[in-house]
C-alpha positions as CSV (number, residue, x, y, z in Angstrom):
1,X,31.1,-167.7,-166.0
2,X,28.7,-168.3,-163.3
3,X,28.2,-164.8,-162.7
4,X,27.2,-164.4,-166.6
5,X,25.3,-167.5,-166.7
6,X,23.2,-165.5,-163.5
7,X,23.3,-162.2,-165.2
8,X,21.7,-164.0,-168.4
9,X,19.1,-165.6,-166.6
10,X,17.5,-162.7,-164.7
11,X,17.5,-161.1,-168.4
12,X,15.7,-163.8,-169.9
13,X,13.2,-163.7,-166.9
14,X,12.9,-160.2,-167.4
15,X,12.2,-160.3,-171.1
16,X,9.5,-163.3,-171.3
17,X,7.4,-160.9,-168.9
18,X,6.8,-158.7,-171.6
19,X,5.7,-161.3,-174.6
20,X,2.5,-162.4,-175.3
21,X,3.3,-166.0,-173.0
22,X,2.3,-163.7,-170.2
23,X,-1.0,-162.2,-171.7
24,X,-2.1,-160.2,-169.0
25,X,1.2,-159.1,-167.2
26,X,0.0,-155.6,-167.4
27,X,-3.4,-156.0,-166.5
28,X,-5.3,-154.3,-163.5
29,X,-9.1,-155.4,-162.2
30,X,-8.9,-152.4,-160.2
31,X,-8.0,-149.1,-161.0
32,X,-8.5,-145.9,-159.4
33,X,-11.1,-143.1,-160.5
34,X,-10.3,-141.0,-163.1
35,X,-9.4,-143.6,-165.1
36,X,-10.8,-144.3,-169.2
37,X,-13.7,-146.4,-169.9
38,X,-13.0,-148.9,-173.1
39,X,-16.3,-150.3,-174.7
40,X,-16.0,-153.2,-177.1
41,X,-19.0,-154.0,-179.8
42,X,-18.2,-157.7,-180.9
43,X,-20.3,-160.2,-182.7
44,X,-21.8,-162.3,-180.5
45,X,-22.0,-165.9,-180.1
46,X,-21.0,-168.9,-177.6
47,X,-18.0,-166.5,-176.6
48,X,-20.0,-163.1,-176.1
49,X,-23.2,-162.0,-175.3
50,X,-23.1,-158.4,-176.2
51,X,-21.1,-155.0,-175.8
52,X,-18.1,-155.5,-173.1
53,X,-16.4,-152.8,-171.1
54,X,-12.7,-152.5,-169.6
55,X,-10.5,-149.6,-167.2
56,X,-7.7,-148.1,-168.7
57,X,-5.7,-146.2,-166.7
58,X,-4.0,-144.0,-169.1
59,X,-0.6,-143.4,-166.7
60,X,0.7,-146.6,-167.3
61,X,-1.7,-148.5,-169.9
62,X,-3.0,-150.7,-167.4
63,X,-6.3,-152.3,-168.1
64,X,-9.1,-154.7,-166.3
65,X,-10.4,-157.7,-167.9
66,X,-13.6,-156.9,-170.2
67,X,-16.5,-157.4,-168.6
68,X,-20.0,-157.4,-169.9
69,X,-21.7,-153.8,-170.2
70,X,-25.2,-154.8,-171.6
71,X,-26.4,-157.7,-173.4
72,X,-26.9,-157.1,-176.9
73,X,-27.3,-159.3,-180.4
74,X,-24.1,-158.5,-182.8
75,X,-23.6,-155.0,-181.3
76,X,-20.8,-154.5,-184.0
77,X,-20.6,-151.0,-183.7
78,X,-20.6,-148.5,-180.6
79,X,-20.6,-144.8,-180.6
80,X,-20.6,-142.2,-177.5
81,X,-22.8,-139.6,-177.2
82,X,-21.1,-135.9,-177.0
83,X,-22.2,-135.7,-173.4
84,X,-20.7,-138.9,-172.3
85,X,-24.0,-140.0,-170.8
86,X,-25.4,-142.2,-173.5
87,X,-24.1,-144.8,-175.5
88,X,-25.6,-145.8,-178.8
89,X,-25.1,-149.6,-180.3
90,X,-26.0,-150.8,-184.1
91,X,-27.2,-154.1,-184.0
92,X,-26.1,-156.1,-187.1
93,X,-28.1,-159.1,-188.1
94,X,-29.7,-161.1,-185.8
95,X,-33.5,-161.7,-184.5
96,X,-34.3,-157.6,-186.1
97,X,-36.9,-156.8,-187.9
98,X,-35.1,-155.8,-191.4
99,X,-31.7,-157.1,-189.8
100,X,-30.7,-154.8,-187.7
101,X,-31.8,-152.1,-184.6
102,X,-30.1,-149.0,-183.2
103,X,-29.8,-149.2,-179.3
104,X,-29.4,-146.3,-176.7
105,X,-28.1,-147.2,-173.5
106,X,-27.3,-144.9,-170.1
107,X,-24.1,-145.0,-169.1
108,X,-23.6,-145.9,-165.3
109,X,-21.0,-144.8,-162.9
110,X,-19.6,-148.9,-163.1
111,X,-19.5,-148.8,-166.7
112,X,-22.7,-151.3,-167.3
113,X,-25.5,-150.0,-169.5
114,X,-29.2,-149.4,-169.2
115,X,-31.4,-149.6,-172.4
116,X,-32.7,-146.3,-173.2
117,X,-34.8,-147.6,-176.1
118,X,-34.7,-149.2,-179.3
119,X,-35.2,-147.8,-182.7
120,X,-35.3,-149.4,-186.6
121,X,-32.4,-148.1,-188.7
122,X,-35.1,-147.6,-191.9
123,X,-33.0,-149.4,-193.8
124,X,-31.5,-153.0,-193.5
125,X,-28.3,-154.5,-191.9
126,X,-26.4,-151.1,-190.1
127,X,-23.5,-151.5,-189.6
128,X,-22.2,-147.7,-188.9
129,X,-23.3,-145.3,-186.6
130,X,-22.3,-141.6,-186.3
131,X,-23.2,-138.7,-184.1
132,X,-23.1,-134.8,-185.2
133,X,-21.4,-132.7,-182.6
134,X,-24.4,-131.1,-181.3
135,X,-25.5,-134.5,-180.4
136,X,-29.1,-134.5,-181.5
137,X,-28.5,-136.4,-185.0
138,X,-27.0,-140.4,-185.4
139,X,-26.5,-140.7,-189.0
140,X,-26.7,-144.8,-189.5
141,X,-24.8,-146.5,-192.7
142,X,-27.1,-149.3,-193.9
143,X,-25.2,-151.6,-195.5
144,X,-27.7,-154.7,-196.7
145,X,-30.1,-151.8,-198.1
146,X,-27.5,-149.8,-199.6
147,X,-28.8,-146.8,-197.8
148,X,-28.2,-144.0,-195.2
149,X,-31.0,-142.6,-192.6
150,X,-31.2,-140.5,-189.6
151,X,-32.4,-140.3,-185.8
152,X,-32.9,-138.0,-184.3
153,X,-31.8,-137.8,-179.8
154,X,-34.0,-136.8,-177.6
155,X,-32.8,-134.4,-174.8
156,X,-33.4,-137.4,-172.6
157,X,-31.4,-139.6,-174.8
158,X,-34.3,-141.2,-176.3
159,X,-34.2,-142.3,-180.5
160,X,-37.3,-141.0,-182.3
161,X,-38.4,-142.9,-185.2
162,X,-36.2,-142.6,-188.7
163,X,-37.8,-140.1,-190.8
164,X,-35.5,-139.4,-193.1
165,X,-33.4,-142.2,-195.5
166,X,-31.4,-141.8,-199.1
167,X,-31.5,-145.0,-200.9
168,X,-28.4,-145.1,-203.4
169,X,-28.7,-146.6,-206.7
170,X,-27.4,-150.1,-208.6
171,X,-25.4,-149.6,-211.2
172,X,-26.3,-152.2,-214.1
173,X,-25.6,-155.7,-212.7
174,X,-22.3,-155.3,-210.8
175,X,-22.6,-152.7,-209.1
176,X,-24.9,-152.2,-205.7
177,X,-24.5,-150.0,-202.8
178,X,-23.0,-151.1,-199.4
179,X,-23.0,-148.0,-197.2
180,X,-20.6,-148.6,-194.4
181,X,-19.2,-145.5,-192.7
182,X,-20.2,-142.0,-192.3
183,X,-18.6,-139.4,-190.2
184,X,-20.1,-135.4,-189.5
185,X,-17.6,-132.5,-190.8
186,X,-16.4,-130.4,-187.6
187,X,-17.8,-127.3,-188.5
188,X,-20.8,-129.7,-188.3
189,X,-22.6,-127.8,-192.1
190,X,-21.4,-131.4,-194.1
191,X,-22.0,-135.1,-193.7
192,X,-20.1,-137.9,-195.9
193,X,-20.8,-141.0,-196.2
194,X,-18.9,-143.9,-197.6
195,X,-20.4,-146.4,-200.2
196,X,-18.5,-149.9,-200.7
197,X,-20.3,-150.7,-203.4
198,X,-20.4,-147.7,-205.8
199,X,-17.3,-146.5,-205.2
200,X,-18.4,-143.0,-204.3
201,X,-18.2,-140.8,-200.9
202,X,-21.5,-138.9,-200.8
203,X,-21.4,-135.7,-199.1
204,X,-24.7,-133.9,-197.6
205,X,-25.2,-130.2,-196.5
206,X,-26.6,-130.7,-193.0
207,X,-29.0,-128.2,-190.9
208,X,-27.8,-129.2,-187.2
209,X,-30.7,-127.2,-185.7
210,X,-33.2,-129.3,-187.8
211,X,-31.5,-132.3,-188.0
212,X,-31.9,-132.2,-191.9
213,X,-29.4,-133.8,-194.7
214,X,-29.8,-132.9,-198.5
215,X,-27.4,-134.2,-201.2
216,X,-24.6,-131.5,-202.3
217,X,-24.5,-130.3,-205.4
218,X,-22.0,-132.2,-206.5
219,X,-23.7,-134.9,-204.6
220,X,-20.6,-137.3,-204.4
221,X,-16.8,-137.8,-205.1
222,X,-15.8,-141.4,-207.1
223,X,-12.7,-142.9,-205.7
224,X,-10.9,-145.8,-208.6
225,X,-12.6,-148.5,-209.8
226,X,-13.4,-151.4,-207.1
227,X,-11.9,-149.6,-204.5
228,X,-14.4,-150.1,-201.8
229,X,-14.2,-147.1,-200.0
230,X,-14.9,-148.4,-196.6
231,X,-14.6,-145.7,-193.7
232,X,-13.6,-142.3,-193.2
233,X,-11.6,-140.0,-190.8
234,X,-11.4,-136.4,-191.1
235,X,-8.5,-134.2,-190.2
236,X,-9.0,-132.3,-186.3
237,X,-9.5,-128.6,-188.6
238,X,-11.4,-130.5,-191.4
239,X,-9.4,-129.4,-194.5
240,X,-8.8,-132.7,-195.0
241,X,-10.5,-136.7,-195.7
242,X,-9.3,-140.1,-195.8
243,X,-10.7,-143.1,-196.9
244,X,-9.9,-146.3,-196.5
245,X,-10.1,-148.3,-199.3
246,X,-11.5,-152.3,-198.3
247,X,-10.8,-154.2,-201.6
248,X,-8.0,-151.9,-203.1
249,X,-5.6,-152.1,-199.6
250,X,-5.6,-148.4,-199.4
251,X,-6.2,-145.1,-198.1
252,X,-7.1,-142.1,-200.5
253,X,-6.6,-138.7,-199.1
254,X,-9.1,-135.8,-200.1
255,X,-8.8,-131.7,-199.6
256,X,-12.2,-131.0,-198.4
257,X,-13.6,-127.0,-199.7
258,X,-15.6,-126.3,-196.5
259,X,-17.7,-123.8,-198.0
260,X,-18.8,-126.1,-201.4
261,X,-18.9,-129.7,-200.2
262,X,-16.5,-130.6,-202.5
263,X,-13.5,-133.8,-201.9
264,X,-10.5,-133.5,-204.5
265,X,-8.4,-136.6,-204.5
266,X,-4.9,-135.8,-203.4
267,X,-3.4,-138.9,-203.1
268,X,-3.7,-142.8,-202.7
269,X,-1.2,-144.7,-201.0
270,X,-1.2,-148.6,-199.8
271,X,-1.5,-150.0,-196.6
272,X,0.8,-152.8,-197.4
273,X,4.4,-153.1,-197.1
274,X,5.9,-152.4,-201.0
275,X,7.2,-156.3,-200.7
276,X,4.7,-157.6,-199.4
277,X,3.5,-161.6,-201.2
278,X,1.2,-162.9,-198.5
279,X,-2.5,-163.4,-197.9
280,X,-3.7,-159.7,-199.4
281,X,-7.4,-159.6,-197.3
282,X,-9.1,-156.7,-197.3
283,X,-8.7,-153.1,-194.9
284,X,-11.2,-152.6,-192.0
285,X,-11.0,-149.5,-189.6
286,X,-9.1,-146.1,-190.2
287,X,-8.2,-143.8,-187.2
288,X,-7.1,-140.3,-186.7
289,X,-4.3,-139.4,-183.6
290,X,-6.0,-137.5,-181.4
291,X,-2.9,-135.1,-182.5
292,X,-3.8,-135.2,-185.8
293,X,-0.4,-136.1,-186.7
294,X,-1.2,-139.6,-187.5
295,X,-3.0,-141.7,-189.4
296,X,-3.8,-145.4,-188.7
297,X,-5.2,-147.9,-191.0
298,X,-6.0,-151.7,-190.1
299,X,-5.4,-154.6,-192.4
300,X,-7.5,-157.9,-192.4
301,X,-5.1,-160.8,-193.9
302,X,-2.2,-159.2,-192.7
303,X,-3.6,-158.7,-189.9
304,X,-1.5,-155.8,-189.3
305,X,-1.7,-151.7,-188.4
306,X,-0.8,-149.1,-191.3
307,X,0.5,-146.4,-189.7
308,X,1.7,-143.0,-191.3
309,X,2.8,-139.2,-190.7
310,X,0.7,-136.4,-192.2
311,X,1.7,-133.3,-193.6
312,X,-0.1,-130.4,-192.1
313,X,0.1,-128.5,-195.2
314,X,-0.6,-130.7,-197.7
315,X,-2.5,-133.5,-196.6
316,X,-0.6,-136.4,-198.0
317,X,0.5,-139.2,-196.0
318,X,4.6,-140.7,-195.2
319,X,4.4,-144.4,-194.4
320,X,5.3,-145.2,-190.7
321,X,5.0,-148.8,-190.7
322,X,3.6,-151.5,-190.5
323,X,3.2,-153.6,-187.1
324,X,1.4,-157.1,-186.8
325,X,-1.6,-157.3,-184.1
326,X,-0.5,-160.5,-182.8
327,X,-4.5,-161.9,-183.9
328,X,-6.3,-163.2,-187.1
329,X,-8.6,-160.8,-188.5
330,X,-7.4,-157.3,-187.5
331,X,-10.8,-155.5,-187.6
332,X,-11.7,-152.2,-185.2
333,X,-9.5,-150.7,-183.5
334,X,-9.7,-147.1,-181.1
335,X,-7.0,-144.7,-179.3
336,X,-7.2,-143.8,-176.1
337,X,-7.8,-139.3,-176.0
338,X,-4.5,-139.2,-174.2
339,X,-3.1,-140.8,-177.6
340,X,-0.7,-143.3,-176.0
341,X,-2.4,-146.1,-176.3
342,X,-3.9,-148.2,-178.9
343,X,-6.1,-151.4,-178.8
344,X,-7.5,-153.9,-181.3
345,X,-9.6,-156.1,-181.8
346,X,-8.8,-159.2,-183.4
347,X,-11.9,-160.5,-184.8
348,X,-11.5,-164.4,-185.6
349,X,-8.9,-165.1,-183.0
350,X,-11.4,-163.9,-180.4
351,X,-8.7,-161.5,-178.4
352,X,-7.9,-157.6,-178.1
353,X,-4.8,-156.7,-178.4
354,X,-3.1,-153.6,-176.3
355,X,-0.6,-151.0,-177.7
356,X,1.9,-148.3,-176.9
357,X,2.4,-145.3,-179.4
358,X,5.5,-143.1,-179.3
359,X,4.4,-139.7,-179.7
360,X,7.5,-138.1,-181.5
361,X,7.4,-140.9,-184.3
362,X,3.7,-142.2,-184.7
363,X,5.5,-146.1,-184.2
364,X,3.2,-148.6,-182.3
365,X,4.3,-151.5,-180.0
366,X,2.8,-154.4,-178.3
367,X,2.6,-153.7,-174.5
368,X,2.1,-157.6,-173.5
369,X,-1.5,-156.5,-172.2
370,X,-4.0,-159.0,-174.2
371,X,-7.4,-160.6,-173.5
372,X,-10.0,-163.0,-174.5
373,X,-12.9,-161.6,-175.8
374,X,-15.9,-163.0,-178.8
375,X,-15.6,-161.6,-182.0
376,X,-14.2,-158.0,-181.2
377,X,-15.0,-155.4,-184.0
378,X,-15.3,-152.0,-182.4
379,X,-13.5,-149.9,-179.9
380,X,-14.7,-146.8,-177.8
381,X,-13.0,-144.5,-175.4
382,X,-14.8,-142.2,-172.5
383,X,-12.8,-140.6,-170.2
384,X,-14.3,-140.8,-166.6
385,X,-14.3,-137.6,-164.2
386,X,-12.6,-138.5,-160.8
């Protein structure tokens, strides 16, 4: 008996290192070169100042605490530049002109940022930013305006001055446009863009060389009625496009014909669990596998992760599960480009979250790694050269 009583003991030790009592049981302040840079974009307030920056060392999921990268108001979404030199930052509300800027930073070899310069979106309240693969074009999603625009990158990192901007309608007295994600085809000749409000994904035919967008002909795809169609993520060879749907709690998948422009609705399926009678909410962030074999969804309410399998053939999507994100408010979330790791951002509960995916069955789970950190709504990966 004593042995057992022992023998249980040292188990229950073992065990409580690995729950969220411990929150940083995994964590590392120092990791060696080579590791992967982890940006945050948060809303800031008395609990962050701006965009914040951890290590990931993607051998063993070890992190460092966030630290701050650059000061920035409400820099609640972060993109990386192609090159892995620059990093560009939407500021959302604040002290803007028109309530919001667009902000290019250097990256340095610590991780902090250097303002590059500042630029107005040409439209009000961005909330979305995203780069074509060339890397001369930021396509922004302007969601108080109801609009998209472009910038164009200088080969010194630099934003020029938006020339270009396609206002979307209203729709009688319900219905106005909230752009609010974007994303560049791979074969880099299409653009869509996601509006909340109208229920539509607009595609554009884009010139990379000349940085130009023009409406398709058909100019858009409708998804349901009060959907919300929120972001987008596009399959690694581009035949396929998902949406995630904000007010409807799902994702719609699309066949994309690469050579017209044109989505075809293939299926819609829910991000909640089939019994599920709690606090409904609304989705937030949708992420590819770098594999291309999963599909990950984020729910705010639930506070939980969608995850499911996709067919290569066909598109559609298999539920996976569903796995809490031990937070309120589940908003952004990123992968790491190894695809092992997986962490989000719990906006209202102020923490982001660390998670291990299995690679043969999409399934996430909590590694015990978890931080403090203001009002965390976007995550970014860049892999750092030894």
């Amino acid at each position: 008996m004593h042995t057992f009583s022992q023998n249980l003991i040292t188990l229950l030790a073992a065990l409580s290192l690995t729950s969220f009592g411990v929150v940083q049981s995994r964590a590392a302040d120092s990791l060696k070169p080579g590791s992967t840079l982890v940006y945050f974009g948060t809303y800031t307030g008395k609990k962050s100042k701006g965009i914040y920056v951890s290590r990931l060392d993607p051998a063993t999921g070890a992190m460092s605490t966030p630290g701050l990268a650059a000061e920035m108001i409400n820099p609640s979404w972060v993109t990386i530049h192609p090159n892995g030199k620059w990093l560009y930052a939407a500021g959302e509300l604040g002290p803007y002109k028109n309530g919001g800027a667009i902000r290019g930073f250097s990256i340095e070899e610590d991780g902090k940022l250097t303002t590059i310069n500042t630029q107005e979106p040409n439209g009000r309240v961005p909330c979305h930013l995203a780069i074509d693969p060339s890397g001369k074009t930021i396509l922004v999603s302007n969601h108080g305006s109801g609009s998209v625009s472009s910038l164009q990158i200088a080969p010194d990192g630099k934003l020029s001055p938006s020339a270009w901007a396609d206002q979307y309608p209203t729709l009688g007295d319900q219905q106005k446009p909230h752009a609010h994600g974007a994303d560049f085809h791979p074969a880099n000749r299409f653009a869509l863009a996601c509006d909340a409000g109208l229920d539509r994904i607009n595609v554009y035919r884009f010139d990379a060389a000349k940085g130009v967008l023009t409406p398709n002909d058909p100019p858009y795809a409708s998804t349901a009625a009060n959907t919300h169609p929120r972001h987008l993520a596009l399959s690694l060879n581009g035949k396929f496009c998902y949406s995630i749907n904000e007010a409807a709690m799902s994702i719609t998948a699309f066949r994309f014909d690469a050579e017209r422009g044109v989505l075809s609705e293939i299926q819609t399926i829910s991000t909640l669990p089939r019994d599920y009678t709690g606090n409904v909410g609304s989705t937030a962030e949708i992420i590819m596998h770098p594999s291309g074999k999963y599909l990950y969804g984020s729910n705010r309410g639930p506070d939980s992760i969608a995850g499911y399998s996709i067919d290569a053939q066909t598109g559609r999507l298999t539920l996976v599960g569903h796995t809490s994100t031990h937070g309120r408010t589940a908003r952004g979330f990123g992968i790491d480009p190894t695809g092992q790791w997986m962490i989000v951002g719990n906006q209202e509960s102020d923490t982001v979250v660390e998670f291990k995916i299995d690679q043969s069955t999409g399934h996430i789970s909590p590694t015990g790694t978890r931080f403090d950190l203001g009002g965390p709504v976007c995550v970014k990966f860049l892999n750092v050269k030894p």
